[in-house]
N, C-alpha and C positions, 0 to 999 in steps of 0.2 A: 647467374644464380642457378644452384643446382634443383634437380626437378625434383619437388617437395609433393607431388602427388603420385601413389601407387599407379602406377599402369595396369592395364586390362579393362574390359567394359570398356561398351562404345557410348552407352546413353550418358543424360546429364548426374550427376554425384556432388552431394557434397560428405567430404573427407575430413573429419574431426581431427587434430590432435587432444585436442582438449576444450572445454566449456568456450574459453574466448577466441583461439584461434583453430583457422580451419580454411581448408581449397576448395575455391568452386568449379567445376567443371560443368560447361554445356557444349552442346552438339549443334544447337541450330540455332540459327540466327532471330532477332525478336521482334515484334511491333513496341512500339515504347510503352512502357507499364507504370502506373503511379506506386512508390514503395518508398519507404520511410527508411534512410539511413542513420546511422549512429555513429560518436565518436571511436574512430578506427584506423588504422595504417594500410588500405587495398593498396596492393602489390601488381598489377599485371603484368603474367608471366607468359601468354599465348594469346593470339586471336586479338579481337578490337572491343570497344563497348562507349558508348554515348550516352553522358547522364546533363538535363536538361531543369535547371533550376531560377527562376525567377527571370531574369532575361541573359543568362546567360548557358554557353553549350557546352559543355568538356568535351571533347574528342580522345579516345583515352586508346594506345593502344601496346603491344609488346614495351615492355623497359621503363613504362610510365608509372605512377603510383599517387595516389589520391589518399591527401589526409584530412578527415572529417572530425570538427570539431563541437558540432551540437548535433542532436538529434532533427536533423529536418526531411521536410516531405521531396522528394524531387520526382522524375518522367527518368527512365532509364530503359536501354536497348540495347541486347548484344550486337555488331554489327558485323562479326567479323568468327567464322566457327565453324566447324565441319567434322563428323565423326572424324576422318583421318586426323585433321589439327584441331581440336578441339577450343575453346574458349577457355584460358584458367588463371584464375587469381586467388591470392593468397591474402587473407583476410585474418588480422591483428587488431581488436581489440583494445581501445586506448583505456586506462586508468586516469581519470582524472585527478585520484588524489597522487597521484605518482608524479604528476604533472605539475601541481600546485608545491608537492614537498620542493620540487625542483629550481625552488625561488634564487638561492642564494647562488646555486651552478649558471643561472641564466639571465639575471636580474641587467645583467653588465650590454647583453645585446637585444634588449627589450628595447623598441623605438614606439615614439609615440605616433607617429605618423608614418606607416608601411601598408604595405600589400596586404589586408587581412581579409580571407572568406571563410568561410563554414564548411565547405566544401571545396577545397584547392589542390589541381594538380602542377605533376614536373615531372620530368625524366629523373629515374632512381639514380643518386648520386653512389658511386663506387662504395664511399665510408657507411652510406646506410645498408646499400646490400650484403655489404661485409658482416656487419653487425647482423642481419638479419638471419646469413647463412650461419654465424656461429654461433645462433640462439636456436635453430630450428635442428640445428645437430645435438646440442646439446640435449634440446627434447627428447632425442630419442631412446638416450640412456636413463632410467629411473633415479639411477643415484647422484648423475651429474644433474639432469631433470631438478633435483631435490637441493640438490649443495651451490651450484654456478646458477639455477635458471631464474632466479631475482635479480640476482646482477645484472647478469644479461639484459632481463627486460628492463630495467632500468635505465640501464647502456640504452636500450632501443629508444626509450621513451627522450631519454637526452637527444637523439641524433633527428628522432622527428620535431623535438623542440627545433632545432638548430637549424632545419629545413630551408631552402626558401618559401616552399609552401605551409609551412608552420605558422602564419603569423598570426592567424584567429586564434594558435592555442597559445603561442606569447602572451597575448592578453590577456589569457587566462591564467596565469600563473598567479599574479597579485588577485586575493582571495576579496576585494571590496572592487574589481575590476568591472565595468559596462558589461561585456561576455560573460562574466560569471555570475551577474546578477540574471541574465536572460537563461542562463545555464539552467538557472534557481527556477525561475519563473517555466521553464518549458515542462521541467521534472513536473510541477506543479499541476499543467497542462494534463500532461500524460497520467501522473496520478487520479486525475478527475474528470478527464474528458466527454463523460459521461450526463454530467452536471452543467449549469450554467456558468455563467463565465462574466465575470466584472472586470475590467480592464484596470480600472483605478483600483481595485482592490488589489489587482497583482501587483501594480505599479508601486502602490503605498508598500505591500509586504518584502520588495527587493531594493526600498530605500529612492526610489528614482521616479520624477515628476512623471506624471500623463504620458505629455507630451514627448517626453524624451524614454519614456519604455518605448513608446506602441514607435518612433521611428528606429530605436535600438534592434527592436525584434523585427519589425522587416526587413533590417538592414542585416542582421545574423541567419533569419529564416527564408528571407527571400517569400514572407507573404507576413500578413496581419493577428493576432492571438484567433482571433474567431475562425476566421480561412484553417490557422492552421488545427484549431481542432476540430474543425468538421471533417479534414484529409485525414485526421487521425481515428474519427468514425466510419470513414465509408472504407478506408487501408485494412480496419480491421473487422468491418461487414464482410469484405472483399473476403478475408480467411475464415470467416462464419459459412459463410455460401459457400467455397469452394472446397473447403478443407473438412468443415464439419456439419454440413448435412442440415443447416439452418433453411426454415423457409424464409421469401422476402420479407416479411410481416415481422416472424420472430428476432430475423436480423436487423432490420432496423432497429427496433424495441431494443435489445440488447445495447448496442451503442449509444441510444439516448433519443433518437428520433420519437418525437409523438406521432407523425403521422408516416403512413407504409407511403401514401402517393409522392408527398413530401421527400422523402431519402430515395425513393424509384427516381424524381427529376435530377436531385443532386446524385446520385450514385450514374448514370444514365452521361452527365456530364464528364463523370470523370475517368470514367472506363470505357465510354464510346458504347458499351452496350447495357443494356436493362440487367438489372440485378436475375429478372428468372431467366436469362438465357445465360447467366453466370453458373448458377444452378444448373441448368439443364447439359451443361458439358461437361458436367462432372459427378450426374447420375447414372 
């Protein structure tokens, strides 16, 4: 694949093409970090990186590429990066109505029982890097950008269907599908996380018994509706404290915590360090 990031600068960058795609570049290698991923096509084009979800490890490195089908919480670490070779991947953005329109192109190699994760890697297969390279060119011309760049990403979205590591978004195609009800149910999550949280009452609103949500969604999230929106309050304390100047007190409070002691033990567990020495690195 040809190299989709500007050269120059040695620190870490990230290189926009536009709102959903864009190159990450880092320099240094990482301690594993809690960060919430989303439905996307990562590319690794340089360097190594280890993302650590429920009991399972990805080891991910050059030529590899990881397709994420729900938003979930996972541990992640660059392992592999140095100002001369830096860390870089190329990050796509998935459409999930793009995916769903896709029913009748893919309905034929939909299996009921296959390989499905939320989170699945493979070695980039030649037909998707192709696709990729003649979508990222594309981009660069405004006019083609504008006339060929739907196509294309369409093209893209068909060849990540067709993956082997596609098979959590297979699922997702048929719109009354187990995945797409959790799909429902997560948006849900994220929308209100702030708030309490009734498990049957998600369960009732996505059609699907109790019992068969809350093992659906561990099975897609790799944890439990409550677990996962507590990572989704301390992920985004975690960018309160470091990004924007919140104290511990008001960052809890913001994400939904009643008590500061209460989110200092949860927050302490999940970062390895206390929320004010999060702060205090970044004053």
């Amino acid at each position: 694949m040809r190299d989709v990031l500007p050269q120059g600068g040695g620190g870490n960058a990230l290189h926009y093409f536009s709102e959903d795609i864009f190159c990450i570049k880092e320099v240094d290698i990482s301690e594993l970090s809690a960060t919430m991923y989303e439905p996307a096509l990562c590319v690794i084009l340089q360097g190594a990186k280890q993302t650590n979800l429920d009991n399972r490890t990805l080891r991910l490195s050059a030529g590899d590429s990881v397709i994420i089908s729900h938003h979930v919480p996972v541990y992640a670490r660059i392992t592999q990066a140095s100002v001369e070779v830096p860390y870089l991947s190329l990050i796509i953005k998935i459409d999930l109505k793009i995916i769903r329109s896709l029913y009748f192109e893919i309905e034929q190699i939909i299996e009921k029982q296959e390989r499905a994760f939320s989170v699945d890697a493979e070695r980039t297969d030649s037909v998707l890097i192709n696709t990729i390279d003649r979508f990222m060119t594309t981009m660069e011309d405004p006019i083609e950008a504008e006339l060929i760049g739907p196509s294309l990403f369409r093209e893209l979205h068909l060849r990540v269907l067709r993956a082997p590591h596609g098979g959590m978004l297979r699922q997702m195609v048929p719109s009354n599908s187990a995945a797409n009800n959790i799909a429902r149910a997560i948006k849900h999550v994220r929308d209100n996380y702030r708030t309490g949280l009734l498990v049957s009452e998600m369960a009732r609103e996505v059609g699907m018994s109790e019992s068969s949500f809350y093992q659906k969604f561990r099975e897609i999230t790799g944890t439990t509706p409550h677990q996962y929106q507590k990572a989704l309050r301390l992920i985004e304390a975690h960018t309160l404290l470091s990004l924007d100047g919140y104290s511990v007190s008001a960052a809890a409070f913001a994400v939904g915590y009643e008590s500061a002691s209460h989110f200092s033990r949860d927050y302490s567990k999940k970062f390895g360090i206390p929320p004010k020495e999060t702060k205090a690195t970044t004053t």
